[in-house]
N, C-alpha and C positions, 0 to 999 in steps of 0.2 A: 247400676245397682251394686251396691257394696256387699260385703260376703254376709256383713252382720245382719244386714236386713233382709238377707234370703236365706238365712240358716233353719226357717220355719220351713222352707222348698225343700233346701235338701232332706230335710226329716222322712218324707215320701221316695226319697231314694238311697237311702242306707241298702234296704235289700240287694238291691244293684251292686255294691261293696263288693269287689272276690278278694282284692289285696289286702295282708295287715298294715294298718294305718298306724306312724306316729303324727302325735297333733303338740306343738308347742303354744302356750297360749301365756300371752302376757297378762299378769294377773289388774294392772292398772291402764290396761287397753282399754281406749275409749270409741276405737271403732269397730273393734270387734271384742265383742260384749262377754265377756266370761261365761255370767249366766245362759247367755244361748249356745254357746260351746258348750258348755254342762250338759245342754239338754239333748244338743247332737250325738255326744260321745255317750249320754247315758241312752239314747237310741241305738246306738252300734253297738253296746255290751247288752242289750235286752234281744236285740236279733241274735247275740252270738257268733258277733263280728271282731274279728281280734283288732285292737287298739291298745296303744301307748300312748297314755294323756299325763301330758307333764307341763304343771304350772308354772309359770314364773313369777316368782315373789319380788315385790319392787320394780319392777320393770313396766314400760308402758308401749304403744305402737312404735315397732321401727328398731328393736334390740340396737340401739345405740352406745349400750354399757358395753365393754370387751369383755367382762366375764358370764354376758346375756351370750354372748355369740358364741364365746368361749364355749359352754354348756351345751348348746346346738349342737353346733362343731360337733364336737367327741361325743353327745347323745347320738346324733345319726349316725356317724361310723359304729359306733357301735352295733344301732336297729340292722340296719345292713347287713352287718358281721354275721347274726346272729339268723337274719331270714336268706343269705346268700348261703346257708354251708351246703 
């Protein structure tokens, strides 16, 4: 089962969430679906679940561009930085 087709499951378990989440999401990903990413993240900001939802413009499954990874890359050190002080 792929994530796209069970992101309707997880919706029933956000509450479960204790961690802040960053979520990358390719915005021309065909396996995992934007719109149900939307719907998860917009699930985990309605519980009042901390998230970092950051889209990626042009991009598709598999960040094979070097400035898709690029962004990752330095986005997570970043998240880190920031939940580790």
């Amino acid at each position: 089962m792929s994530f796209c087709s069970s992101v309707a499951g997880f919706l029933f378990h956000v509450k479960n969430i204790k961690i802040p989440l960053q979520i990358y999401q390719a915005e021309n990903d065909i396996r995992t679906v934007k719109a149900e990413m939307d719907n998860f993240v917009g699930e985990m900001k309605k519980q009042g679940k901390p998230v970092d939802y950051i889209v990626l413009k042009d991009v598709g499954h598999g960040l094979s561009r070097p400035e898709a990874q690029k962004k990752v890359a330095e986005g997570s050190v970043l998240f880190f930085k920031s939940k580790l002080q």
